[in-house]
C-alpha positions, 0 to 999 in steps of 0.5 A: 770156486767159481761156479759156486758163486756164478749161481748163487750171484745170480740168485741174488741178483734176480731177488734185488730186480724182484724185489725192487719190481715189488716196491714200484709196484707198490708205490704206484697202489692206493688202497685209501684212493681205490676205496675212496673211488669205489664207495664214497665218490659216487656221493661225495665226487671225485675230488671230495667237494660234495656233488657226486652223482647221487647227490640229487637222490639224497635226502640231505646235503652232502658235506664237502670232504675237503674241509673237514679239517678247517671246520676242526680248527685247522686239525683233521677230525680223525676220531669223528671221521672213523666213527662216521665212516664206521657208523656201528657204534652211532646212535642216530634218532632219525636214520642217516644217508650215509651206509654204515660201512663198517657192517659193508665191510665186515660182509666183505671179509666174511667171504675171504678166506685165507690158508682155509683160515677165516680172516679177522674182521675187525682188522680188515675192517680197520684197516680199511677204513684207515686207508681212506681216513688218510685219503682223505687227510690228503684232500684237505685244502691247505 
């Protein structure tokens, strides 16, 4: 009976220290951070105060993403910044700054594959951009 457990003890034991290294791991993994610091900082910096390092080469002002929420009446505008960030489904008479990211990030699933299986775009793009709308909820000046 011994030798019956001693294997399958072990078994689990390994599985708890894999798992628990799978949720450090991803404690430590930002995805709305990344995606804020790869697509957005270069105009909006670092910190979300609106003097990224393209700023000068923009033709308008680049808004501060920290207060979005005291702008709104101390609540984050949640829809506008979706379909900002998004920018299929705006109308714009007069062109706009601001990359429309959801075709950016269509494009991006476009080239992933997984199991031979084209991934579903809109939620990719979803999912991204939900990312960095709470990124961005955590910028808020309180």
């Amino acid at each position: 009976m011994k030798l019956k457990w001693k294997p399958c003890c072990l078994t689990l034991v390994a599985a708890a220290a894999c798992v628990s290294g799978f949720a450090y791991a991803a404690d430590k993994v930002d995805i709305g951070k990344q995606e804020y610091e790869t697509s957005c900082a270069n105009c909006h910096g670092l910190k979300g105060e609106g003097n990224g390092p393209y700023m000068a080469s923009l033709k308008s002002n680049v808004p501060k993403l920290t207060t979005l929420s005291k702008n709104n009446g101390g609540v984050f505008p949640y829809e506008r910044v979706y379909d900002t960030i998004d920018g299929r489904y705006l109308i714009e008479s007069h062109g706009r700054d601001m990359p429309i990211w959801g075709n950016r990030y269509c494009t991006d699933v476009s080239k992933r594959l997984w199991d031979d299986y084209p991934a579903d775009a809109e939620s990719f793009v979803r999912s991204r951009i939900l990312a960095l709308i709470d990124y961005l909820n955590r910028l808020q000046h309180k």
